[in-house]
C-alpha positions, 0 to 999 in steps of 0.5 A: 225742809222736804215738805215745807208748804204742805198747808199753802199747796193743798189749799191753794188746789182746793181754791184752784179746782173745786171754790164754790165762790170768792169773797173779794181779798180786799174786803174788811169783812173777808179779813175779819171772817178769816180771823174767826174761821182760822182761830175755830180750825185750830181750836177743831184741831187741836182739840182732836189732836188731844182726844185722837190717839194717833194725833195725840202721839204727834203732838204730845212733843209739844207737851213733852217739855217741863219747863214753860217758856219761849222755848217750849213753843218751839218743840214742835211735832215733824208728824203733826203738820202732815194732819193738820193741813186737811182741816183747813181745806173747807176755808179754801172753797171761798177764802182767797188763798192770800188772805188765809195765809196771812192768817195762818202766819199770824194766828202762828205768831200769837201762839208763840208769846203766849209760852211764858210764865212772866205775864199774869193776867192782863185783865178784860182781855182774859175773857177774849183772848188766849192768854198766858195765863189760860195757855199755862193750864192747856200746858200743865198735867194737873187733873184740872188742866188736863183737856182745857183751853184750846184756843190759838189766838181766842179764849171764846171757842173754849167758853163756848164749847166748855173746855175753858178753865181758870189758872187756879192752883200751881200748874205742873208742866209736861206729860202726865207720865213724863218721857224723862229723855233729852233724844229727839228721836226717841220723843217723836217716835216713842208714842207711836210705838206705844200705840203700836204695842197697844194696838197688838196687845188689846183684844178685838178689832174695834178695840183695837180701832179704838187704841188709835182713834179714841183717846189716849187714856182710853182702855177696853171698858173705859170712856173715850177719853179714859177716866179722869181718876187715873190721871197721876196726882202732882203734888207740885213739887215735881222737879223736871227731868235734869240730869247733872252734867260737867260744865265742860260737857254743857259747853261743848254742846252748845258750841255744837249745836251752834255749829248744827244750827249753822248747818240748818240755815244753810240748808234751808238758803241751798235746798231748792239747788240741792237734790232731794238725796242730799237734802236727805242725807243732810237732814240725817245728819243734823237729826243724828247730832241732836240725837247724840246730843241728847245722850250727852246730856243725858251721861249715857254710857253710848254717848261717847261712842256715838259722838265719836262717829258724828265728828268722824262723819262730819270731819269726813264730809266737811273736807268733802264739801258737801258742809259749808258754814254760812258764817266766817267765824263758824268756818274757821272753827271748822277747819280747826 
């Protein structure tokens, strides 16, 4: 919401001020160009974003989920968007800005059905495409799935570059040393505190560079990117993270978090009419009811009391004003 446009802006800058030349928008071979050099970006990217600790400790969120499906795709990073943009920028000394950002949306698009488990294999387009079948490893925490596939809409740069593997034996989702923790808070910020300790802990200044630019199972003595041995062993009859709850608490929580979601729709329609201290503070307090949530779900002892300052908070800012519902139901139930 504060930063919404991060990759369109700095892009269109490095268009605006510093483009060597312009390929003409309507051009087949200018679409076809930018289809490869968005998919090759994103596959540069991601792939330090696995081999870079400091990148790593974004987006390991997206990894963090043990089950695989639509929803995982969505488990997103709020760090990892302000690391990505930069690796876009040479595109923009000769891409037009309209192209690169259908591009960009689309090749975001792709990535998104490929989060399932109901799709096997689809044939000859293995051998092209990133499928759900090579998207299944690039999510699992076998040895062999760790570092593998890449791609966002090809499967070709990671046969090229060697990090292409087969979905072989059961895949086991999630980290390889799981987080075991519904808080969001505490998903996002955890590994850079971890990096934190680390970076303290370790002896000499190149180590310590190395514990934020080299790898994250990289130790002093040890390869860039940690030895593969190291790697816990999954027997695949891990269970995910799940503790058990009252149906009444699974109830309550969902109609709560419709009611945040409500909040998020309408703060994205008002944003631009709102100012930046209110945005603020409404972002604080969706980000404090996930949170709380979290606990909930997790049956920690806090949780009661933590949800009981979240109601009282939005009881008092609802009567207030500042909360309106963007649905006439979700209104009524507001007021009861």
């Amino acid at each position: 919401v504060l930063f919404r446009s991060v990759d369109l802006i700095s892009y269109i800058y490095v268009w605006n001020n510093y483009r060597l030349f312009e390929l003409p928008w309507d051009s087949p071979w200018t679409w076809y160009l930018t289809l490869l050099g968005v998919d090759f970006v994103y596959y540069c990217f991601h792939r330090i974003s696995h081999e870079v600790n400091i990148l790593w400790a974004a987006h390991q969120v997206h990894h963090s989920s043990e089950d695989y499906n639509l929803f995982t795709a969505l488990r997103q990073s709020v760090l990892q968007k302000y690391t990505s943009w930069m690796f876009n920028l040479p595109m923009a000394l000769f891409i037009p800005p309209s192209v690169f950002a259908v591009h960009l949306q689309f090749n975001l698009l792709y990535q998104f059905w490929i989060h399932t488990e109901v799709i096997t294999k689809l044939g000859p387009l293995e051998w092209i495409l990133n499928t759900p079948s090579h998207h299944r490893v690039h999510h699992g925490r076998n040895r062999y799935c760790i570092d593998k596939n890449y791609g966002g809409t090809l499967i070709i740069w990671d046969r090229i570059f060697g990090t292409f593997e087969a979905e072989d034996a059961k895949v086991v989702y999630g980290l390889t040393h799981p987080v075991n923790s519904f808080d969001p808070i505490m998903l996002q910020l955890r590994p850079l505190a971890h990096i934190w300790n680390m970076f303290w802990a370790t002896p000499g200044f190149c180590n310590k560079l190395s514990v934020i630019f080299k790898g994250p199972g990289w130790g002093p003595g040890k390869p860039r990117l940690g030895l593969p041995e190291e790697i816990p062993v999954v027997t695949g009859k891990e269970v995910p993270f799940n503790p058990i709850v009252p149906a009444y608490l699974n109830c309550y929580v969902v109609v709560h978090f419709a009611v945040i979601m409500d909040l998020y729709t309408e703060l994205l329609a008002t944003v631009t009419m709102l100012s930046q201290g209110t945005v603020i503070l409404r972002i604080g307090f969706i980000i404090l009811s996930l949170a709380s949530f979290g606990l909930l779900m997790e049956n920690k002892s806090t949780a009661g009391i933590l949800e009981i300052i979240r109601c009282l908070v939005f009881i008092g800012v609802y009567k207030l004003g500042y909360f309106r519902s963007q649905f006439p139901f979700l209104g009524y139930a507001y007021e009861v």
